[in-house]
C-alpha positions in Angstrom: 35.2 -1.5 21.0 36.9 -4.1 18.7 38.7 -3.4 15.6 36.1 -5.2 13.2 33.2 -2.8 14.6 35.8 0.3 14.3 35.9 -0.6 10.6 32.4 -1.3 10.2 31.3 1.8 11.4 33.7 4.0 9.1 32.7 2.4 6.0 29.1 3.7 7.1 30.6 6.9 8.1 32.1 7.5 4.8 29.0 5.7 2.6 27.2 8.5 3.9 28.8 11.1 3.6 30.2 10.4 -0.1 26.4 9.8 -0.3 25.7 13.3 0.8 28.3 15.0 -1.4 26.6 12.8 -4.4 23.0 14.4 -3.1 24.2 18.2 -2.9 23.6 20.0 -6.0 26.5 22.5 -7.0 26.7 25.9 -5.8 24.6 24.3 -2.1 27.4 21.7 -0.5 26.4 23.8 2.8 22.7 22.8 2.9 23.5 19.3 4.2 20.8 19.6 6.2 17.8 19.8 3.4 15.3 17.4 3.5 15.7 16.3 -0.1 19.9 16.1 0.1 19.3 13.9 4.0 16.4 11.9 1.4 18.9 11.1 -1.5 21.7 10.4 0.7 19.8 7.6 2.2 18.3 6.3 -0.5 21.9 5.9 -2.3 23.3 4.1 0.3 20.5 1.8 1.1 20.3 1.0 -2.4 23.8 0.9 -3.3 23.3 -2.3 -0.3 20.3 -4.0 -1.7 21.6 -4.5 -5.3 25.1 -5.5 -4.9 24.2 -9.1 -4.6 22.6 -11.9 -6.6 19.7 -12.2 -4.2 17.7 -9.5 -5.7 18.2 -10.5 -9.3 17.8 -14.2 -8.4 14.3 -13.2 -7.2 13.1 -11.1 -9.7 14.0 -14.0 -12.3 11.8 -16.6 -10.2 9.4 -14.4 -9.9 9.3 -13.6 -13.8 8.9 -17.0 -14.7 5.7 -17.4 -12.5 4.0 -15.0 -13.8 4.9 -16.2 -17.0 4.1 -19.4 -17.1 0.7 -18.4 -14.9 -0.3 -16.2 -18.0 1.1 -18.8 -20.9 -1.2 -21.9 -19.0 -4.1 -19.5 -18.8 -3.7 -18.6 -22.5 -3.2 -22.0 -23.6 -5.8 -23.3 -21.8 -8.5 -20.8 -23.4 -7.1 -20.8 -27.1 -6.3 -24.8 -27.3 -9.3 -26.3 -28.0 -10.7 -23.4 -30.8 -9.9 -20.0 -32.4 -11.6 -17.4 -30.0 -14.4 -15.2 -31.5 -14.9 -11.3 -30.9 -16.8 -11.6 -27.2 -14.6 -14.8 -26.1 -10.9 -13.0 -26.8 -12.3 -9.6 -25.0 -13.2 -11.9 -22.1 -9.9 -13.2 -22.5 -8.2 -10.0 -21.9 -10.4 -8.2 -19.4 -9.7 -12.0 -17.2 -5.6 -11.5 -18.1 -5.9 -7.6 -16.6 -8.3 -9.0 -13.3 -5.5 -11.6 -13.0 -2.9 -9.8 -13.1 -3.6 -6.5 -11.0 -4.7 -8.7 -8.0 -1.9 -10.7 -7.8 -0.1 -7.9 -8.0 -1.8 -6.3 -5.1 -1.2 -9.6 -2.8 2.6 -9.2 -4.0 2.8 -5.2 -3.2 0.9 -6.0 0.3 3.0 -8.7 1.3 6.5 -7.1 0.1 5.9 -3.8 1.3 6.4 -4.4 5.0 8.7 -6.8 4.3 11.3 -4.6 3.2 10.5 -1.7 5.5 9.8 -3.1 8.8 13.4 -3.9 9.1 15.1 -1.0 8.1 15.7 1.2 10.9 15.3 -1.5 13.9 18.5 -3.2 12.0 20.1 0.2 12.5 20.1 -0.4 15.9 21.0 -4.1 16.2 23.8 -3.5 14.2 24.6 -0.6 16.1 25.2 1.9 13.6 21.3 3.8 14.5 23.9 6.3 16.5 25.7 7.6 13.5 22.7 8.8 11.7 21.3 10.4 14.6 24.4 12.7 14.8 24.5 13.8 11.4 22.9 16.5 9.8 20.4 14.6 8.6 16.9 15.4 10.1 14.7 12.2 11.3 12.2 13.1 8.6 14.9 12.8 5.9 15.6 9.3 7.9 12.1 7.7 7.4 11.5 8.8 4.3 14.5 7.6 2.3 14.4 4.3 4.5 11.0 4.0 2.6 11.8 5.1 -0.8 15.0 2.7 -0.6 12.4 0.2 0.8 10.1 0.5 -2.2 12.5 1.0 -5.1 13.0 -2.8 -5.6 9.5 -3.4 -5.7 8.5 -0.7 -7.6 11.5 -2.4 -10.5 9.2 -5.9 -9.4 5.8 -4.1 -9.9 7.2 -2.4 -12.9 8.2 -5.8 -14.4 4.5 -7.1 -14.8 3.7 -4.1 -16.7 4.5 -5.8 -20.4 2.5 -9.0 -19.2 -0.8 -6.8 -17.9 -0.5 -5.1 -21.5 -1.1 -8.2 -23.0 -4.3 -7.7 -22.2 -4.2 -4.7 -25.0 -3.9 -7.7 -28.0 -6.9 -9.3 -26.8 -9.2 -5.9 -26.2 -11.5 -5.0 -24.0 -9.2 -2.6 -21.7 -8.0 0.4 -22.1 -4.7 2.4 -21.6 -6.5 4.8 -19.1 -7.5 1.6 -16.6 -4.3 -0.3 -16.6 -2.7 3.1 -15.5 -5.5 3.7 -12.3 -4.5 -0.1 -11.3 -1.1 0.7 -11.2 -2.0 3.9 -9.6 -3.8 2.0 -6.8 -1.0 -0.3 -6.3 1.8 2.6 -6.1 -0.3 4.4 -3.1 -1.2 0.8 -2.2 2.7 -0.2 -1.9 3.6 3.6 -0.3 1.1 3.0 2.6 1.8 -0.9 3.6 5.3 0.8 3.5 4.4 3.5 5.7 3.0 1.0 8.6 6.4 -1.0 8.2 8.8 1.9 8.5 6.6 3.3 11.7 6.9 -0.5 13.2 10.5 -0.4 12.8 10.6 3.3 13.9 8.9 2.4 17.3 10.5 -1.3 18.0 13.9 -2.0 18.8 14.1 -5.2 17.3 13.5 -6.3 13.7 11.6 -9.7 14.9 8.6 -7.4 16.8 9.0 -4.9 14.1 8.1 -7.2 10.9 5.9 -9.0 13.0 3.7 -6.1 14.0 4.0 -4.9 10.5 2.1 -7.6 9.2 -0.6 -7.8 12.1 -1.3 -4.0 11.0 -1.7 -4.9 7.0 -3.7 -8.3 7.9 -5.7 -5.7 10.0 -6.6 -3.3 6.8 -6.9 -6.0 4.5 -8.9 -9.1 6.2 -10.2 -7.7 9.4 -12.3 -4.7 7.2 -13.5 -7.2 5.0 -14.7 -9.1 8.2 -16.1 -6.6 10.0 -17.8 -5.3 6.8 -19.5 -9.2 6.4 -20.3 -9.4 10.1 -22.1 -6.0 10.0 -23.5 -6.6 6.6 -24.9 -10.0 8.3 -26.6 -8.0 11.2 -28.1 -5.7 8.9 -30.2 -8.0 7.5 -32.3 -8.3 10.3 -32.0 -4.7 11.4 -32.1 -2.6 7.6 -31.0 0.7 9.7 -27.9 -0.5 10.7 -26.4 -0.6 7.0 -22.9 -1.0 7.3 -20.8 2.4 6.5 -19.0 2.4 3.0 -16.2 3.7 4.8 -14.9 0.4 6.8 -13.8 -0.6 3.0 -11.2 2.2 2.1 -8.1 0.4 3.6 -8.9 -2.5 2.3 -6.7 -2.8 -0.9 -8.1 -5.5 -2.9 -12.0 -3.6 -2.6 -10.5 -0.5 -3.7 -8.5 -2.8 -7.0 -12.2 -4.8 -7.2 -13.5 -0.8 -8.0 -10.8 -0.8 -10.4 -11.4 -3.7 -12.2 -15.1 -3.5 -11.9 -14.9 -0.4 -14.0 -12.6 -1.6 -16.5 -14.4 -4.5 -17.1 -18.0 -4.7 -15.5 -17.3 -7.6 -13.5 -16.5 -7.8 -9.2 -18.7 -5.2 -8.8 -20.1 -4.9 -5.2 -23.6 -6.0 -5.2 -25.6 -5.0 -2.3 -29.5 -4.9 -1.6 -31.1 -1.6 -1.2 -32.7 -2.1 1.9 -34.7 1.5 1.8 -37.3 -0.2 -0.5 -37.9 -3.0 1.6 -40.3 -1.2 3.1 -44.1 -2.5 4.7 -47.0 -2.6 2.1 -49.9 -1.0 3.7 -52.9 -3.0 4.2 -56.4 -3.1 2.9 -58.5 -4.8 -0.1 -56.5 -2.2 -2.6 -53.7 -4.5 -2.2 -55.7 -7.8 -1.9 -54.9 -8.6 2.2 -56.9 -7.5 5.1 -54.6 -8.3 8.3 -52.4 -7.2 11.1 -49.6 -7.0 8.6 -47.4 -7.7 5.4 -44.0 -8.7 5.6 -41.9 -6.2 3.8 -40.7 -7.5 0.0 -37.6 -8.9 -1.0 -35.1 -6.3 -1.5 -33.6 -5.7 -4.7 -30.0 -5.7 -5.9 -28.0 -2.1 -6.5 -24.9 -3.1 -8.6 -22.6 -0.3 -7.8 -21.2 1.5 -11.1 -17.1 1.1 -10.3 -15.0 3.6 -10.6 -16.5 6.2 -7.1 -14.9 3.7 -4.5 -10.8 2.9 -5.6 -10.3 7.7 -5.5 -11.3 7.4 -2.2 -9.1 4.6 -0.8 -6.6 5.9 -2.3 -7.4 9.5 -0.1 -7.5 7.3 2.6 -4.4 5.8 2.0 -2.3 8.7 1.5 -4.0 10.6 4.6 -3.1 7.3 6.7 0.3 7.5 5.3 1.1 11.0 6.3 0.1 10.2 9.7 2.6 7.0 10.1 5.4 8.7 8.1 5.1 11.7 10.8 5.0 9.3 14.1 7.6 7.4 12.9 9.8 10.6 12.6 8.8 11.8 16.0 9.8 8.1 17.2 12.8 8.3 15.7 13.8 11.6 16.9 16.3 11.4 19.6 15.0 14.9 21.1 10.9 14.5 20.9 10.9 18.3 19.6 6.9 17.5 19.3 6.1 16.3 22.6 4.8 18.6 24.8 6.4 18.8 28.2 3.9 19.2 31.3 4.5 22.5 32.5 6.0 23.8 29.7 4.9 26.4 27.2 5.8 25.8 23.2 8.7 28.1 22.2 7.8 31.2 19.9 10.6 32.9 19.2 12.0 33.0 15.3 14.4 30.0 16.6 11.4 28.0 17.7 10.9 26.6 14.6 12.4 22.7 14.3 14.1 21.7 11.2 
């Protein structure tokens, strides 16, 4: 090995483990091994290399003055031409809140794998994967401060619309209660596209596949339900038992912000005809037709009340997270202490137990 990589992989060497000594509460600097110490002393150093640069600030600026000038033209636009009455401002603000969750939501979706699918697969092209596998630092500790250190700068870039979405406040029509369960949404939102990266780059040796993958698997939950969903929806029409199930739509995150919104404001709703009144009239002179048949009545329209659809994405969310967060630690693992051997009976001794 050359003398540049030597260095390289002693700065690591000692970023972690001044990392570690930061993590270990006093009285504990034995317990290097705790989940929430191998967590922290992740997090710190992954963090400590994201912000040193100009790039982050840099983005954070441009992306700022989008969404500012976004919200000043849409403003402008409505309040140039005459003063805005009682209805028209609370319009005004439920639109700025709509606005500004969903574009939120594309920006959490499409940032979330971004910075995770990378993390760990650029462990291993840099070569440097080896020195967190020896330390005491279990693989669950691994993937979940890979995430968190993932998600901290864009939980500072989701954090930073939340004076422009409470603009919405001056112009009424919302309250505190649903700009806090759209940010809600997008927090669980921004944990679970960041689960799916961090298992991509858990599984794939190379950052390219990783990142690639990552984003086949969010376009996957986003437009493919939403497709299947309109292609089923399509066939029931002609077939009213096959009724599409609700449950398709749980990973799809702007459905589950659409229930947000639709609560908060009345409007995206999800409008659906109630196919179990569209039923055959029986026949006779009571009704006026003597005949083979009636074709069965137009069915009417069930707006759904908002508000029962976004808890349950977000239990689906969280339960799909769990799943990913745990494969990617068994991935990551360099001894598979969850896969079972062929042959080979599960240890039950008191020492059994894997840390």
């Amino acid at each position: 090995m050359s003398g540049a990589p030597e260095v390289g992989v002693a700065a690591s060497l000692d970023e972690v483990d001044g990392a570690m000594q930061a993590a270990r509460p006093a009285g504990h600097r034995g317990a290097s091994g705790t989940l929430l110490g191998g967590l922290t002393a992740i997090w710190v150093r992954e963090l400590r290399g994201r912000m040193r640069g100009k790039r982050a600030f840099i983005f954070l600026t441009f992306y700022l003055f989008i969404l500012v000038g976004l919200l000043w033209a849409t403003v402008g636009a409505a309040t140039s031409s005459r003063q805005l009455g009682a209805l028209e401002s609370i319009s005004l603000g439920r639109g700025i809140f709509g606005g500004v969750v969903f574009v939120e939501t594309l920006v959490v979706i499409v940032l979330s794998p971004a910075y995770t699918a990378a993390s760990i697969s650029q462990e291993r092209e840099k070569q440097t994967f080896d020195l967190l596998a020896v330390t005491p630092i279990s693989s669950l500790a691994i993937v979940l401060g890979k995430l968190v250190s993932g998600l901290s700068f864009l939980a500072v870039i989701v954090g930073a619309s939340l004076p422009l979405a409470s603009l919405a406040f001056l112009f009424g029509g919302i309250g505190p209660e649903d700009l806090l369960a759209a940010y809600f949404v997008l927090a669980i939102l921004g944990i679970g596209a960041g689960a799916i990266g961090i298992f991509c780059s858990a599984v794939m040796k190379r950052t390219q596949p990783a990142t690639v993958a990552a984003f086949v698997g969010v376009a996957l939950v986003t437009v493919g339900t939403a497709a299947i969903w309109i292609g089923l929806e399509a066939r029931a029409d002609e077939d009213p038992a096959s009724s599409p199930p609700e449950a398709i739509l749980y990973l799809n995150p702007f459905v589950a912000q659409a229930d947000v919104v639709c609560a908060a404001t009345g409007a995206l709703c999800v409008t659906r005809p109630d196919r179990a009144i569209a039923q055959p009239q029986p026949v006779g002179p009571a009704n006026g037709v003597v005949g083979p048949g009636v074709p069965p009545p137009l069915p009417d329209l069930v707006v759904r009340k908002g508000g029962d659809l976004w808890p349950k994405s977000v239990a689906a969310w969280l339960i799909v997270t769990a799943i990913l967060i745990g494969a990617a630690a068994q991935g990551l693992s360099p001894t598979r202490r969850w896969r079972l051997q062929p042959g080979r009976a599960l240890p039950t001794g008191p020492d059994s137990v894997p840390r």
